[in-house]
C-alpha positions in Angstrom: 107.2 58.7 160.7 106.4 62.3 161.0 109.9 63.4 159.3 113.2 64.3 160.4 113.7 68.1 162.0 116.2 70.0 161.1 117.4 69.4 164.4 117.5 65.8 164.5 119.3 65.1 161.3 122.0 67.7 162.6 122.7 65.2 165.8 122.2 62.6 163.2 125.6 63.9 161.6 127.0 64.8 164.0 126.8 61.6 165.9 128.2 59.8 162.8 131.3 61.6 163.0 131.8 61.1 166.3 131.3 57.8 166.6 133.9 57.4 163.7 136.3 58.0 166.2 138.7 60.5 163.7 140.8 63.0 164.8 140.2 66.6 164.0 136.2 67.8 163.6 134.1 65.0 163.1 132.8 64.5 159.3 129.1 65.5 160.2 130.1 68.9 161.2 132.7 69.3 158.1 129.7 68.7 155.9 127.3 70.4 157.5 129.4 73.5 157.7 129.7 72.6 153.5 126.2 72.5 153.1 125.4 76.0 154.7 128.2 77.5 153.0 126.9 76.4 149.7 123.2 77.7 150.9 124.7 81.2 152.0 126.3 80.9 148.8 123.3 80.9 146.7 121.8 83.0 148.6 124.6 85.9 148.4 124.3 85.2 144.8 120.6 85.7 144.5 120.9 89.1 146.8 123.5 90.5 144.7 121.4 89.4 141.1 119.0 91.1 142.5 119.4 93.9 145.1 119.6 96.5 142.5 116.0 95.9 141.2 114.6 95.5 145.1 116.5 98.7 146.0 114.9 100.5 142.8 111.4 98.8 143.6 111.5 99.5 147.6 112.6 103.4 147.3 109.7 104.0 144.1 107.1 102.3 147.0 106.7 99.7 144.2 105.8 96.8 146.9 108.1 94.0 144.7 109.4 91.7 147.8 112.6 89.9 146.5 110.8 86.5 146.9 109.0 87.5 144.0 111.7 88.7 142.1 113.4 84.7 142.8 110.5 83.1 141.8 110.2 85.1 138.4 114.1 84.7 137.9 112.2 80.7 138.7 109.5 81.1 136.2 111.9 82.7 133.2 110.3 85.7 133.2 112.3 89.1 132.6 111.9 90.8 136.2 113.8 94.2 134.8 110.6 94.4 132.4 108.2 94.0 135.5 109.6 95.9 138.3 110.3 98.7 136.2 106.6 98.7 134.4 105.3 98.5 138.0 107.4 101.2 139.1 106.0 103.6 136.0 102.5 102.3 137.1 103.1 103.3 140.9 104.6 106.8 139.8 101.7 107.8 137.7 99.0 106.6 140.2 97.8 103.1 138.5 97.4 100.5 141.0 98.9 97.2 139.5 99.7 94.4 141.1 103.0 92.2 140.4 101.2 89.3 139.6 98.6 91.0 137.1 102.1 92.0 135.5 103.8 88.7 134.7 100.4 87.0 133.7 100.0 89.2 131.0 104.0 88.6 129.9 103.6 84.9 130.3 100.3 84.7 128.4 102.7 86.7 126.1 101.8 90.5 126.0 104.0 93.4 125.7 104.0 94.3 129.3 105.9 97.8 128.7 103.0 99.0 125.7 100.4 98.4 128.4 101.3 99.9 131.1 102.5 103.0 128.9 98.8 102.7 127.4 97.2 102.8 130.9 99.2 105.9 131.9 98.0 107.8 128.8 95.0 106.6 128.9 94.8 107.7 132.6 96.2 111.0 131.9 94.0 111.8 129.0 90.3 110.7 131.3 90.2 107.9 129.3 88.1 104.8 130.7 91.0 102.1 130.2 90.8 98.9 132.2 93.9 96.8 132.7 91.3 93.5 131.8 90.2 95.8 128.2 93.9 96.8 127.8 95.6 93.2 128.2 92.9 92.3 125.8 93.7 94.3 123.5 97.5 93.7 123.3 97.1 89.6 123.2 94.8 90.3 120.2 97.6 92.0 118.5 96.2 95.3 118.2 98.6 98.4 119.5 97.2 99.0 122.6 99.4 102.7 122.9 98.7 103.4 119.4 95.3 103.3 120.0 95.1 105.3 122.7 97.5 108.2 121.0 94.9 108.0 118.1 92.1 108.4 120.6 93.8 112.0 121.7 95.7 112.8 118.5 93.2 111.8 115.8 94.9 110.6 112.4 94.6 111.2 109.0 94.0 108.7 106.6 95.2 109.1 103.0 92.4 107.9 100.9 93.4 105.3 98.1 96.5 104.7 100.3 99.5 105.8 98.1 101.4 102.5 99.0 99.2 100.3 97.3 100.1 102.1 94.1 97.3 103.8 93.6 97.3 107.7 93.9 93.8 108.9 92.9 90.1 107.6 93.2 88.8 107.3 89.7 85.1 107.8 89.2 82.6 108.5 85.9 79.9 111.5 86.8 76.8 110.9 84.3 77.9 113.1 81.6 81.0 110.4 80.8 83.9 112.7 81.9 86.6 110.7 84.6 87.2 112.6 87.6 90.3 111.6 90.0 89.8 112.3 93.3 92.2 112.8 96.4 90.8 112.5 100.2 92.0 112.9 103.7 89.7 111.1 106.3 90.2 112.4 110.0 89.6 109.2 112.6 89.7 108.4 116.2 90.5 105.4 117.3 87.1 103.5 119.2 88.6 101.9 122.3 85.6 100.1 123.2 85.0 98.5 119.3 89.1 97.9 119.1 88.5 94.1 119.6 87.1 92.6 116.5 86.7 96.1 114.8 87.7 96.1 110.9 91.3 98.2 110.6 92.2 101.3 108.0 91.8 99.3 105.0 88.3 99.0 105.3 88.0 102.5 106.6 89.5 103.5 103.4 87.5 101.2 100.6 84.3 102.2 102.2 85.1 106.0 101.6 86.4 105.2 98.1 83.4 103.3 97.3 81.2 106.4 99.1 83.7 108.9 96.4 82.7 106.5 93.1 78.9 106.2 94.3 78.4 110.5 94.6 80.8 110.9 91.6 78.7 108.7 89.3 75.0 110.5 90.7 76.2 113.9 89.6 74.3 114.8 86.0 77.8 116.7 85.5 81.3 117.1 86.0 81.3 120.5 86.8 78.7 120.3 89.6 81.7 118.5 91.5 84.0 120.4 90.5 81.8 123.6 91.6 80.9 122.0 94.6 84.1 119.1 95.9 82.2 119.2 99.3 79.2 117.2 98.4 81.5 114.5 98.0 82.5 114.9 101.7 79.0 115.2 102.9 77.4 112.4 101.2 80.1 109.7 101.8 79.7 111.4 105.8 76.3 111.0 105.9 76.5 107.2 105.0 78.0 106.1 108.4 81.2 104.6 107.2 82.2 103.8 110.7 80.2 101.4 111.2 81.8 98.1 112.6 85.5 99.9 112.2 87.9 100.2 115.0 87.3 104.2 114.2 85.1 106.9 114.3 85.4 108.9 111.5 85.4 112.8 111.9 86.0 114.2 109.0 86.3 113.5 105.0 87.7 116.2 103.0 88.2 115.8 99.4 92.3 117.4 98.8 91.6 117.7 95.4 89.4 116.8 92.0 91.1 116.7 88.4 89.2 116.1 85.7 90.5 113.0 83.6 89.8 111.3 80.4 85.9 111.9 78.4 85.2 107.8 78.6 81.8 109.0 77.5 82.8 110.0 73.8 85.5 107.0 73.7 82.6 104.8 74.4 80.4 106.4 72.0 83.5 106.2 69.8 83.8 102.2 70.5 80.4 101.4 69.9 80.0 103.6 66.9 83.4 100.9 65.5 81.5 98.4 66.5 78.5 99.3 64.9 80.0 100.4 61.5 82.2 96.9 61.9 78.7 95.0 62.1 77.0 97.2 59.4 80.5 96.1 56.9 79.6 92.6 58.1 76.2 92.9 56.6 77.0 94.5 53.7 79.2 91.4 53.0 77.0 89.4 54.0 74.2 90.5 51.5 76.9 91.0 48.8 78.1 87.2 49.3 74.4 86.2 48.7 73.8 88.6 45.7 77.3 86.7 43.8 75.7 83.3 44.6 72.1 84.2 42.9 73.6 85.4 40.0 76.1 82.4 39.9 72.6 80.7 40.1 71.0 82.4 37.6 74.1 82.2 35.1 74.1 78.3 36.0 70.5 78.5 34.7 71.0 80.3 31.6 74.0 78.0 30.7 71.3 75.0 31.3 68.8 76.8 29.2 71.1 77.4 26.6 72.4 73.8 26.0 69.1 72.9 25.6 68.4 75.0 22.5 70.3 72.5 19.9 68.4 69.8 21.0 65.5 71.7 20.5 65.9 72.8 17.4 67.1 69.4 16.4 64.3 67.9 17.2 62.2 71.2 15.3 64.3 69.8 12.0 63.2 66.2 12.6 59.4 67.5 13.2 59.1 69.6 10.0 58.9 72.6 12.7 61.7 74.7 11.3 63.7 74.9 7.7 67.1 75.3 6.8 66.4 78.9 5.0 64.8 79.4 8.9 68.0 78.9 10.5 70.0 80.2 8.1 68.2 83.7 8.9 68.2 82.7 12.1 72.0 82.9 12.1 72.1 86.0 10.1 70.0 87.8 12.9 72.5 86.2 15.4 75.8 87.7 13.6 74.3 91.3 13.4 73.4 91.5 16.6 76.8 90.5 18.0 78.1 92.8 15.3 75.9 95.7 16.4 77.3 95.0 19.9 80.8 94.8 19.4 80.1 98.3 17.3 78.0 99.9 20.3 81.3 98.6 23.0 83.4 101.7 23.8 87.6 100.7 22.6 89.6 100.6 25.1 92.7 102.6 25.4 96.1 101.1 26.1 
């Protein structure tokens, strides 16, 4: 079988009732009647949901039949947001198509940002595709802020103050701090958006450009004469490179001499080396106490061996007793002669 027509399945019903023999109209045409009344239901329903947006997309020559508008109502997606993106599209010239529209909000882009982006982008002669700016936006980049930045450049606040940081500290060669201040001027590159590195590396590049000319200069004052050098060398270095920006200026807000970390490092080491010199010292002391400890020890040693010796002097015949009775004489005068020679001490 081919199918039933439309036709067919109406005699179908309405033969039913008829040959159930009721009085009044025959059930086929009672549910028939039902079952257009609920389709011109819906469909009143769906006309009224929806005539607004048609009417507002047919006047603006926005080309948004309402069999679209059913079928995103269909596929969940927010119509409001397309016919009116469309309609801003059409009005400034952009030739979009409905379908290139809810794509880009299914896929999950902000639909809105984009087509605001296109319009500036168009206004400004800015070669902005809707394939580049889709793009974009599903990488999570700010499609619109990107373009603003391309015809409004931005400043950059270099250290960024939010990070807690106010000031780029740097040592020139004579060991006096500098703290620096810049303000770096970039455009946004549309065409190096995707996969470009963002502001923070836009701004550690420059500070590391800052600490690098800072710490070349023979002198503070030579910077301080001169703040643009700073500005000029970190330019000339090509900062840009693999950023989401091109960089168009660097100027240096403002240079205040700090702390002289040269003389507290001279300071430091000269601790340290005075610390080292006391060690030493110590050290050489320490060994000087245990030679004479030695030396005493050695003395003591000799002197116990002197009784033995002269004992054994008496058993030989080697020495007298008159001997060692002067012997002792000498002995007491000297210790006498000593303890006269010894300054008293006062109390």
């Amino acid at each position: 079988m081919k199918g039933i027509s439309m036709f067919n399945f109406t005699n179908i019903i309405l033969g039913a009732g008829q040959d159930a023999g009721q009085d009044g109209p025959p059930i086929g045409t009672m549910i028939l009647i039902a079952i257009v009344g609920i389709i011109a239901f819906v469909a009143v329903l769906l006309v009224i949901k929806f005539a607004r947006l048609w009417l507002q997309a047919y006047f603006s020559r926005a080309d948004v039949k309402l069999s679209e508008l059913i079928g995103m109502w269909l596929r969940k997606v927010d119509a409001r947001t397309i016919v009116l993106s469309k309609i801003t599209a059409i009005q400034a010239g952009l030739k979009l198509t409905t379908k290139d529209l809810e794509s880009h909000y299914l896929a999950g882009g902000r639909v809105p940002n984009v087509v605001r982006a296109l319009v500036a982008a168009n206004r400004a002669n800015i070669d902005l595709s809707l394939q580049t700016a889709t793009a974009i936006d599903l990488a999570g980049r700010d499609i619109l802020d990107a373009v603003q930045t391309s015809v409004n450049p931005k400043v950059i606040d270099c250290p960024d103050p939010q990070k807690g940081r106010e000031t780029v500290d740097a040592v020139a060669q004579d060991g006096i701090q500098l703290k620096a201040k810049a303000r770096v001027t970039v455009r946004a590159n549309i065409e190096r958006l995707i996969g470009g590195a963002t502001e923070e590396t836009v701004i550690a590049r420059v500070g590391e450009g800052i600490v690098t000319t800072i710490g070349s200069s023979l002198t503070y004052k030579g910077v301080l004469e001169n703040p643009d050098r700073i500005s000029k060398a970190v330019l000339a270095k090509g900062l840009d490179a693999g950023t989401a920006f091109e960089i168009l200026s660097i100027d240096i807000a403002d240079v205040d001499v700090g702390e002289n970390v040269g003389a507290q490092l001279q300071a430091a080491q000269a601790e340290a080396d005075m610390r080292r010199a006391k060690a030493e010292a110590e050290k050489r002391r320490a060994m000087a106490v245990a030679r004479e400890q030695e030396m005493r020890a050695l003395v003591v040693e000799n002197e116990s061996k002197v009784p033995l010796a002269m004992a054994d002097a008496f058993k030989k015949g080697n020495l007298g007793v008159m001997d060692y009775y002067r012997m002792k004489n000498i002995m007491a005068d000297t210790s006498m002669r000593d303890s006269i020679a010894k300054p008293k001490s006062k109390d």
